[in-house]
N, C-alpha and C positions, 0 to 999 in steps of 0.2 A: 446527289451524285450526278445528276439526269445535268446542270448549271455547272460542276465542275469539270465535267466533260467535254462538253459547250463551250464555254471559256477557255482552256488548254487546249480541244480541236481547233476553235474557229469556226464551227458545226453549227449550220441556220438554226438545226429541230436535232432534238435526243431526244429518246422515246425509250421506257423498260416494257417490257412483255415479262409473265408468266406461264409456261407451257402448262395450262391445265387440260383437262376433260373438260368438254363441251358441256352445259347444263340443257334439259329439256324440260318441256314443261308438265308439273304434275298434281295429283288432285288435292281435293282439302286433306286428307284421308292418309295421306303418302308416309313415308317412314322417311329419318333420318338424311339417309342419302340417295334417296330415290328419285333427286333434280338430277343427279351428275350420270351422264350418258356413258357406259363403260366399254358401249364398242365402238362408238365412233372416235375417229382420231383424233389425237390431242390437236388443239387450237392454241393460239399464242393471245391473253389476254392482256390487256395494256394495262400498266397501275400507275407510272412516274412517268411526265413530259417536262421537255421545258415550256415557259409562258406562252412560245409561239407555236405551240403543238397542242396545247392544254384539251382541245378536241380530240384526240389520240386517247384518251385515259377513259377506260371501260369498254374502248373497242373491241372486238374480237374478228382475229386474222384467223384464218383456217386455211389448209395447205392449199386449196383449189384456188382460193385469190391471193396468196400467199406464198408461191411455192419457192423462190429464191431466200427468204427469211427461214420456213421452215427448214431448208435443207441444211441449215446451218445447226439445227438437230437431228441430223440425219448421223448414222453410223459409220466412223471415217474406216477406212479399208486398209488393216493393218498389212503394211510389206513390210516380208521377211530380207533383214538383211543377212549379206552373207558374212559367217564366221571366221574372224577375223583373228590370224594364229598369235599369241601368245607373244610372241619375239617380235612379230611387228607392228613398232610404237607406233610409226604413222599411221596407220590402218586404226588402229586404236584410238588415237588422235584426232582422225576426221569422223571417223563414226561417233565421237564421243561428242565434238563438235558438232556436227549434224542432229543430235539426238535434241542439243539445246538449242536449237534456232527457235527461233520463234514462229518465225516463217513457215517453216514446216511441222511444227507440234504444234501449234494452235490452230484450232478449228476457227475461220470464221468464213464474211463472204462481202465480197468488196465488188462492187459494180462502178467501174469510173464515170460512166456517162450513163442515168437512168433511162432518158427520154431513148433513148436510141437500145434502149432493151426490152421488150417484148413484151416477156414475164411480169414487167414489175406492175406493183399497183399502187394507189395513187387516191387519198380521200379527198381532193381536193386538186386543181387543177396544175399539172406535173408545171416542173420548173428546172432549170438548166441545174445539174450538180455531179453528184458521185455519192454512193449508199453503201453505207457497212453494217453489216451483221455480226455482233459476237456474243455466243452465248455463255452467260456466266452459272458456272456451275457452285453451287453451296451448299 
């Protein structure tokens, strides 16, 4: 997936994350799931890169050096729209149309120029681009 993305972008590096639980460290003794930390916040761990990110796989991002990627797991803020009478088509017609944009029902997070944003972070020494986040939900 991580190569056919890459190839139909144009995209230098594709990288997957998994939003799991943090793991901590624990004794010989521990039970089943007594590694996975159940209050600290979920972290984004890496599983699929392409060849030229292949460093990226087993990473682990957390919101604090992370915080543009995570928020693309963040909870989007549903507006109400207004009710839309019955008899009129057009009304019905752009809300209907709106509903399917993409644009605006897909969560994701698109930074056109990294270097010149703040927030972002960087395993390795930042390079002129643009960065997109979308989280696939399954």
């Amino acid at each position: 997936m991580v190569d056919f993305i890459a190839e139909n972008t144009g995209a230098t590096g594709v990288y997957i994350g998994k939003l799991v639980q943090p793991r901590k460290p624990i004794e010989d003794d521990a039970g089943d799931n007594d590694h996975i930390d159940e209050e600290a916040p979920k972290v984004i761990q890496y599983t699929h890169a392409t060849a030229s990110h292949k460093f990226m796989i087993d990473r682990v991002l957390t919101p604090e050096v992370g915080p543009i990627t995570h928020s693309c797991f963040g909870e989007q803020a549903e507006e109400e729209e207004p009710a839309a009478e019955e008899d009129d088509v057009e009304s019905n017609t752009a809300l209907k149309a709106k509903n399917e944009d993409i644009l605006t029902t897909f969560k994701h997070i698109y930074v056109p120029e990294v270097v010149k944003e703040s927030r972002m972070w960087f395993k390795r020494v930042p390079r002129l681009g643009s960065f997109m986040a979308v989280p696939l939900v399954y």
